[in-house]
Residue, then its C-alpha position, 0 to 999 in steps of 0.5 A: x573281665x571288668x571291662x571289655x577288651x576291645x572297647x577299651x583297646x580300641x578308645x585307649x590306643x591308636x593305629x599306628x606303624x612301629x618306626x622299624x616296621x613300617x608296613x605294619x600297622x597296631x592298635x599301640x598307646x602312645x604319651x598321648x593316651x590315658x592307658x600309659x599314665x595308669x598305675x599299677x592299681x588302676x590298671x588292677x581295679x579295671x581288670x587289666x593286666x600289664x599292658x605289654x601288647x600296646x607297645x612295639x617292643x625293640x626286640x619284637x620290632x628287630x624281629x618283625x623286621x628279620x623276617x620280612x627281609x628274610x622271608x624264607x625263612x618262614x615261608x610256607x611253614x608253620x609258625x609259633x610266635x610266643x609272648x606275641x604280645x601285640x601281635x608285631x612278630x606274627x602278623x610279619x610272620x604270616x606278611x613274610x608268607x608262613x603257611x600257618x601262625x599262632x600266637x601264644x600269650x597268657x594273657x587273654x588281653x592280648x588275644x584280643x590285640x592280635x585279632x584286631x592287629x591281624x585284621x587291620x594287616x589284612x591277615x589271619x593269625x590263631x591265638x593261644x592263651x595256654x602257657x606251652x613252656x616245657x611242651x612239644x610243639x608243632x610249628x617248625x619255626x618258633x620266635x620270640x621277642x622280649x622274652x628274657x627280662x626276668x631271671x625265673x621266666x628265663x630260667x624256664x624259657x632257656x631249656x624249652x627253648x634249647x630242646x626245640x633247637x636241638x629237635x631240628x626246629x628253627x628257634x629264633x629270638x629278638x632281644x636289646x640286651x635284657x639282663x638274662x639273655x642265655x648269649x652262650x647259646x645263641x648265634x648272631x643273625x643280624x644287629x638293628x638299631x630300633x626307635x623306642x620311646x624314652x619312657x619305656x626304655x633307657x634310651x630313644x634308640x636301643x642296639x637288638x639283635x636277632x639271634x638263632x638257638x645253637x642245636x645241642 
């Protein structure tokens, strides 16, 4: 890596609590910050990819907010949060009572994120950065926010996704409507209106819901 992960998080973003998950507090980038004005290309010269772990997405902040109020859901279970991003779903994960979390993205940059998100939150959670699509998994609870937004990632996702269901695994999913949302095979679990910024989406609150992959 050109730069340094954690210097650069830590001088480019602010602790600060995602609106519909007051408890938690991330390292996020705000209007305020330099990180949100950087191109594509500056982002590319510094060596960082996109920075999809400083911002609460809407699906990951309805998510977070499903399991702590429904902690039993993963209380005393091991959990997989994948795509975890900043970390949102996974701390509130481990918070809720999950006997083991781990987070898992491809990109080394958010690995660092999670580990300073998990100790703000004065929680312990594990990182992957290995792509596990297609693979079996350990964790008898898997959650996933933000995860349907482009066709090929979708079409990858689904039928991993409906083989862990259909092994008896508790697959839960957050999502504002993306585009490739696979909705056939999937069950409503709750329905939130979450603050976003403007900026990132196409309004200032955004409909998610939280939905359960349906076991073949």
């Amino acid at each position: 890596m050109k730069t340094d992960p954690e210097s650069f998080i830590l001088a480019n973003t602010s602790l600060m609590a995602p609106p519909h998950v007051p408890e938690v507090r991330l390292h996020l980038a705000s209007e305020a910050h330099e990180l949100w004005l950087k191109t594509e290309e500056e982002l590319e010269e510094i060596g960082l990819p996109p920075p999809f772990w400083a911002f609460a997405w809407a699906g990951g902040q309805g998510l977070a907010r499903y399991i702590l109020d429904h902690p039993e859901i993963v209380a005393g279970k091991t959990v997989l949060d994948f795509a975890s991003g900043s970390g949102l779903v996974a701390i509130a994960a481990k918070r809720a009572g999950a006997a083991h979390v781990l987070a898992v993205d491809i990109d080394p940059w958010a690995g660092t994120a999670i580990r300073l998100n998990a100790a703000e939150n004065g929680v312990t959670v594990d990182f992957s950065g290995d792509d596990v699509i297609g693979r079996t998994v350990d964790a008898g609870v898997i959650l996933a926010g933000d995860v349907f937004y482009d066709r090929d990632f979708a079409a990858s996702l689904v039928p991993w996704l409906r083989r862990l269901a259909g092994g008896g695994k508790t697959v839960l999913v957050g999502d504002p409507g993306r585009a490739y949302l696979p909705k056939d095979r999937l069950e409503e679990q709750a329905t939130y209106q979450v603050p976003v910024t403007r900026a990132l989406e196409d309004s200032e609150i955004k409909k998610t819901t939280v939905w359960c992959f349906a076991a073949d």
